[in-house]
Rosetta silent file (secondary structure, phi, psi, omega in degrees, C-alpha in Angstrom):
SEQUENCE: XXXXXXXXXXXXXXXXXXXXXXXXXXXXXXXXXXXXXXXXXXXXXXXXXXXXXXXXXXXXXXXXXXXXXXXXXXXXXXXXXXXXX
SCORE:     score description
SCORE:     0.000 S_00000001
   1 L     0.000  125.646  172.036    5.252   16.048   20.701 S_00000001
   2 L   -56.465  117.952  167.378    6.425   13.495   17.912 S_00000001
   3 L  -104.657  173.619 -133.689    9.334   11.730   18.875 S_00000001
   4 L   -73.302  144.645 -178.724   12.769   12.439   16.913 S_00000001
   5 L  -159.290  122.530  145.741   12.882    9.552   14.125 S_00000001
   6 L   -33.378  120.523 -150.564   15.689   10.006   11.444 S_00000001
   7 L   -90.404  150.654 -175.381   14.917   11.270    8.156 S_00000001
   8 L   -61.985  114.795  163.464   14.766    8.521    5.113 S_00000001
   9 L  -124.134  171.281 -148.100   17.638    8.759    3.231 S_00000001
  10 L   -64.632  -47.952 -172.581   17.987    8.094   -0.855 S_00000001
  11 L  -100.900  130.063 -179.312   20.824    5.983   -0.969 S_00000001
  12 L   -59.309  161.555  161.146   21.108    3.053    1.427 S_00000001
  13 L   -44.022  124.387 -179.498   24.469    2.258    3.124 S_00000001
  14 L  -114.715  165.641 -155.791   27.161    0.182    1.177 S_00000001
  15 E  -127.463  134.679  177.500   29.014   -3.031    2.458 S_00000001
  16 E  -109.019  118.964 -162.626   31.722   -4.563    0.441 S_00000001
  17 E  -123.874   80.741 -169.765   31.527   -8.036    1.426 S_00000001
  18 E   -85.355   89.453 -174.442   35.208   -9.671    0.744 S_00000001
  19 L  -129.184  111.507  169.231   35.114  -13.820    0.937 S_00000001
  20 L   -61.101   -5.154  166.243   36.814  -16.322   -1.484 S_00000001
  21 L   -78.001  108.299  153.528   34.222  -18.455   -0.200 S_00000001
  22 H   -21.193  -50.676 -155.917   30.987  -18.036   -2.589 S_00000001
  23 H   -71.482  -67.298 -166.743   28.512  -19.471   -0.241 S_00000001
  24 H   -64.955   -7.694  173.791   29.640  -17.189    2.351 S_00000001
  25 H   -45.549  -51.007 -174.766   29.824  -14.076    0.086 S_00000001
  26 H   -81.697  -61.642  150.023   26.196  -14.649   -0.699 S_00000001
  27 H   -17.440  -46.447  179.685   25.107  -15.674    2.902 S_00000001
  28 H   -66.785  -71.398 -176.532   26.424  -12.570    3.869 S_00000001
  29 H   -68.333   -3.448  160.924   25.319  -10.315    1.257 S_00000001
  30 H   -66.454  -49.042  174.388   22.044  -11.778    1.541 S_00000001
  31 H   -51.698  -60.566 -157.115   21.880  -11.292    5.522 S_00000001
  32 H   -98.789   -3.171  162.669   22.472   -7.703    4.572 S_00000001
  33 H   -57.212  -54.302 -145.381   20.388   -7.202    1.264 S_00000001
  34 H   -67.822  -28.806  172.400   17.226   -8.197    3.539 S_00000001
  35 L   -95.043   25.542  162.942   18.191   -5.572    5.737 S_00000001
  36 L    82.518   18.873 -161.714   18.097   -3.036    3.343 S_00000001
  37 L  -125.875  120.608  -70.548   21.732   -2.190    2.992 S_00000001
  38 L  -165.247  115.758 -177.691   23.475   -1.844   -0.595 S_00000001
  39 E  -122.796  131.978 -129.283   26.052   -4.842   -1.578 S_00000001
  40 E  -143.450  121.464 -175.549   28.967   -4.885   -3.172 S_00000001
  41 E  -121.329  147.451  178.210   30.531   -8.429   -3.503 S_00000001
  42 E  -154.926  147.735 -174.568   34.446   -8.950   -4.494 S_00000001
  43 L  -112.621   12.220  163.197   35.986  -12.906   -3.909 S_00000001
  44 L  -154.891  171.059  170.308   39.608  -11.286   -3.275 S_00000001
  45 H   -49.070  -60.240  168.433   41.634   -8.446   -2.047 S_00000001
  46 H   -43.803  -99.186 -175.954   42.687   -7.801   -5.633 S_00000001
  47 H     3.249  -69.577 -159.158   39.016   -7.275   -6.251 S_00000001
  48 H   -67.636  -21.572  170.117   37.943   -5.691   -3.677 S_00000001
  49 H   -53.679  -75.497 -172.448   40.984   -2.931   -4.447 S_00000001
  50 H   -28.007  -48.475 -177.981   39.284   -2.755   -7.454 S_00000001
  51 H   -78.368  -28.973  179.374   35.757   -2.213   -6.726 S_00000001
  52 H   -49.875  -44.985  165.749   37.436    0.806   -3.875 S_00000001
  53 L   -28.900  -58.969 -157.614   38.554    2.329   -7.177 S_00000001
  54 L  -108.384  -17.912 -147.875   34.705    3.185   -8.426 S_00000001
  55 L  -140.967  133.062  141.350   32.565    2.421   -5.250 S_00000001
  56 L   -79.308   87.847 -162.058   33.423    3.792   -1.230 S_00000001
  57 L   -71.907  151.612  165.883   32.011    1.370    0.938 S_00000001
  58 L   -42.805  -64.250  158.578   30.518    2.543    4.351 S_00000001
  59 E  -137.011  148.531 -167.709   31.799   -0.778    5.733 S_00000001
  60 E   -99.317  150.776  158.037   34.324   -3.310    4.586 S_00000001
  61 E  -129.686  135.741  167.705   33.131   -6.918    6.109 S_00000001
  62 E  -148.819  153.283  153.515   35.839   -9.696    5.036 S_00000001
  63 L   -36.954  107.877 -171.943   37.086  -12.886    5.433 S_00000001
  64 L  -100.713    7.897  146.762   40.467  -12.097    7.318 S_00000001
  65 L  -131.468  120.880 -165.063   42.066  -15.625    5.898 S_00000001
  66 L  -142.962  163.657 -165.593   41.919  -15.877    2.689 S_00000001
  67 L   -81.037  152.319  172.602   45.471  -16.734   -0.288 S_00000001
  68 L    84.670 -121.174 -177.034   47.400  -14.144   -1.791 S_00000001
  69 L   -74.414  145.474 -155.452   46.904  -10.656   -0.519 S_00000001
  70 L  -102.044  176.084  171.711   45.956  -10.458    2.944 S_00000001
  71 L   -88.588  -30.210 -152.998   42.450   -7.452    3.477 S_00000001
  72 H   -89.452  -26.246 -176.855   44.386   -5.696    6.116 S_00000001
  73 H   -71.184  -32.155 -156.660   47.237   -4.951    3.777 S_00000001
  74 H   -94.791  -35.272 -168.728   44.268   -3.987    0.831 S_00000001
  75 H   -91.570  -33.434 -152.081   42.248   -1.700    3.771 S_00000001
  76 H   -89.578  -15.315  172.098   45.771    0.041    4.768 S_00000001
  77 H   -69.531  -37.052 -176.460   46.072    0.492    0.842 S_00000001
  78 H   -74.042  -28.316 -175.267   42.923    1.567    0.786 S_00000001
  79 H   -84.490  -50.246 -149.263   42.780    4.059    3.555 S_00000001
  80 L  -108.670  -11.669  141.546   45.509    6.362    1.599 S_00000001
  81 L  -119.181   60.376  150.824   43.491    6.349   -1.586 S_00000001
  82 L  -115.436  129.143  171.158   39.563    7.499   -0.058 S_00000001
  83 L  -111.832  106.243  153.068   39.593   10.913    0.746 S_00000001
  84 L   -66.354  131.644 -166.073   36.106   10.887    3.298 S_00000001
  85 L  -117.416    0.000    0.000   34.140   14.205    2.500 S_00000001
């Protein structure tokens, strides 16, 4: 008997990776490229609203101080327009 191994699937998981820092945007999205997981980069809240618009990420990972809009205000915005199928 074979044991149980998940089946491959087409599209990888996507990560929205929210930093006003560059370096760490890219550090990040790098970390998580290599592991095979499908990156999304935005360098503010306003952004990252934006990209929520066209793209549902899987997971949000962000910088939680960063100027201007805070992410937790932008995820609670965010939660009331994804409808999860």
């Amino acid at each position: 008997m074979q044991p149980f191994t998940e089946p491959p699937t087409a599209d990888p998981p996507v990560v929205l990776v929210v930093d006003d820092e560059p370096e760490n945007r890219s550090l990040v999205t790098l970390a998580l490229q290599r592991e095979g997981y499908r990156v999304v980069g935005a360098a503010n809240a306003y952004a990252a609203l934006d990209i929520m618009g066209a793209v549902v990420p899987d997971l949000l990972f962000s910088d939680i101080v960063m100027p201007a809009r805070s992410v937790a205000s932008s995820w609670r915005r965010s939660r009331r327009s994804c409808i999860r199928v």
